[in-house]
C-alpha positions in Angstrom: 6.6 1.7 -35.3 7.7 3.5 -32.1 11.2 2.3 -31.1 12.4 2.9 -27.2 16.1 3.1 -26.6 17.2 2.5 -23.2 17.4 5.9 -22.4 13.6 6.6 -22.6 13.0 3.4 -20.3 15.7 5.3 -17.5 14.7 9.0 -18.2 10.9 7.4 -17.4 12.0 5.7 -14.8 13.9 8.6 -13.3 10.6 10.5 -13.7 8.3 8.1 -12.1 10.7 8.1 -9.3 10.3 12.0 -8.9 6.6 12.1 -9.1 6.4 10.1 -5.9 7.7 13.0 -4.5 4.9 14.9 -5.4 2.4 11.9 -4.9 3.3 10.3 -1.3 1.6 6.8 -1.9 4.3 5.0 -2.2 3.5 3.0 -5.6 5.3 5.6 -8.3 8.4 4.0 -7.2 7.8 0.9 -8.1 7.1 1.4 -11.8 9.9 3.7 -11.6 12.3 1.0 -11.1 10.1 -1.5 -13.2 11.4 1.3 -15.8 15.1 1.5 -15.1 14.9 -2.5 -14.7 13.9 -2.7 -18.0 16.6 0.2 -19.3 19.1 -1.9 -18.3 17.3 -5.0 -20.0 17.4 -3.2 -22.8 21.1 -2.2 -22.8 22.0 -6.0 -22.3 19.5 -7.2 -25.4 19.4 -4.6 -27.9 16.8 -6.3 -30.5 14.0 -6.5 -27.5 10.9 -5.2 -29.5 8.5 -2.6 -27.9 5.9 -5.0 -27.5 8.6 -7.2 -24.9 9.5 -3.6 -23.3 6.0 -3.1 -22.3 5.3 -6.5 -21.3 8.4 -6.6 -19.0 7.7 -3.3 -17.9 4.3 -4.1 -16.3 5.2 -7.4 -14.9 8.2 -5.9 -13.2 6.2 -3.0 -11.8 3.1 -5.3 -10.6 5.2 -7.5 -9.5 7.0 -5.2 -6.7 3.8 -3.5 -6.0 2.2 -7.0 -5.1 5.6 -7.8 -3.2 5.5 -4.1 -1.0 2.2 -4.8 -0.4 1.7 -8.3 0.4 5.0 -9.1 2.5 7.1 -6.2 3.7 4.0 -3.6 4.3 0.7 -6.3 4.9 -1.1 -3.8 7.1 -0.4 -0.7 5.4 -4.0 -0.8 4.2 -6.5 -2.1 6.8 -9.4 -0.2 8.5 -8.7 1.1 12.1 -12.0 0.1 13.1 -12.0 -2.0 16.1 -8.2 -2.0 16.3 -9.0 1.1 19.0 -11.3 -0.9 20.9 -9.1 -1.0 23.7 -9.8 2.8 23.8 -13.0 2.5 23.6 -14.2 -0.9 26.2 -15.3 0.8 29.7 -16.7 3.9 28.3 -19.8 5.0 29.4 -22.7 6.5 27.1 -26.2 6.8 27.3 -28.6 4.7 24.8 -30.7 7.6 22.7 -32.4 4.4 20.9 -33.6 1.3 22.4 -31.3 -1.6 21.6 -32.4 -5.5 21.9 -30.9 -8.9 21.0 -31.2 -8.7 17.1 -32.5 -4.8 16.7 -29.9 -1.8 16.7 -29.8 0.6 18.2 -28.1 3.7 19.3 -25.6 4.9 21.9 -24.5 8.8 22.6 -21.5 9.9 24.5 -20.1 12.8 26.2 -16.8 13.0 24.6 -16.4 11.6 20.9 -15.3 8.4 20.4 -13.0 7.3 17.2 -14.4 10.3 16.1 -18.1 10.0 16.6 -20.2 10.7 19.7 -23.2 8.6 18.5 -23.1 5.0 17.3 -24.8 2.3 16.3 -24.8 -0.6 18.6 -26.0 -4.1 19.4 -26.9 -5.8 23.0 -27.0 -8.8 24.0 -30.1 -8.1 26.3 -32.6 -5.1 26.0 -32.0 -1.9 26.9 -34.1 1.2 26.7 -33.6 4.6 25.4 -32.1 6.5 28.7 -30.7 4.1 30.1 -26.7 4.4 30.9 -24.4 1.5 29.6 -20.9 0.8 29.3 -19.1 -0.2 25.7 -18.0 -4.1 26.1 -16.2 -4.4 22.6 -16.3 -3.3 19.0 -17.4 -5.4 16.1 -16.9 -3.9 12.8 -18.2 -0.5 13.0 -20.6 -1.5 15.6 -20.0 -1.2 19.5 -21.6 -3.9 21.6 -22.9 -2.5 24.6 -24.1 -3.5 28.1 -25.3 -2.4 30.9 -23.0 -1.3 34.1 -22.3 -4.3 36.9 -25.2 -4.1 39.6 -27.1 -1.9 37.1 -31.4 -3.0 37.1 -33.0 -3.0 34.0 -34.7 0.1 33.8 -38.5 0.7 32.8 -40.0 1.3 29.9 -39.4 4.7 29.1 -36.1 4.7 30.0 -36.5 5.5 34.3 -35.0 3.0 36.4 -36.7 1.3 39.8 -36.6 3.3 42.8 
């Protein structure tokens, strides 16, 4: 049976610690000082078997992960999608698909937008390929367009009234 002496605990600890040098994430760390937590453990109860090591080892690790992760970094993770949207409401595009009430359809603009000059997009009244339109908000991945104030709808085949 394998026997850890407190020293293999900190020298792993020590090592974990490095690595996130090398590997930026930010989660190394933590099992890194599960590690040296349990070191010193393991200096302050000598007889604690390999099977207790491991078992506070993991718990002490998890447990500051879920901690950095939950309450002092809770945002670190989520999408940026529709957090831009203030960037993106008032631009103007073109529709390259029609686009009614409950079908999808497609917008194109002149500059790219969150990375993407054509995207999908939903309306709440229809409006034909051609036709200009202005982004009103993002939902998701999904702008929701509509068309300019004073705009007419525009024919099919996307050319407006004269």
């Amino acid at each position: 049976m394998i026997d850890l002496e407190w020293w293999h605990w900190a020298v792993a600890g020590v090592a974990l610690i490095l690595a996130e040098l090398v590997i930026p994430q930010f989660v190394l760390v933590w099992f890194g000082l599960g590690a040296l937590l349990v070191a010193v453990v393991t200096v302050l109860l000598p007889g604690l078997g390999l099977t207790w090591q491991l078992l506070s080892w993991t718990l002490a690790s998890v447990l500051m992960v879920v901690l950095w992760f939950r309450i002092f970094k809770p945002g670190i993770h989520k999408t940026r999608i529709g957090m831009a949207d203030a960037n993106v409401v008032g631009e103007a595009g073109l529709m390259v698909r029609d686009v009614a009430p409950f079908v999808r359809g497609k917008v194109r603009f002149q500059k790219p937008i969150i990375g993407s000059d054509v995207w999908e997009c939903i309306s709440d009244e229809s409006i034909h390929a051609g036709e200009r339109v202005r982004v009103l908000g993002v939902e998701g991945t999904i702008l929701r367009v509509g068309r300019p104030r004073g705009a007419s709808p525009a024919r099919p085949g996307g050319f407006a009234p004269d």
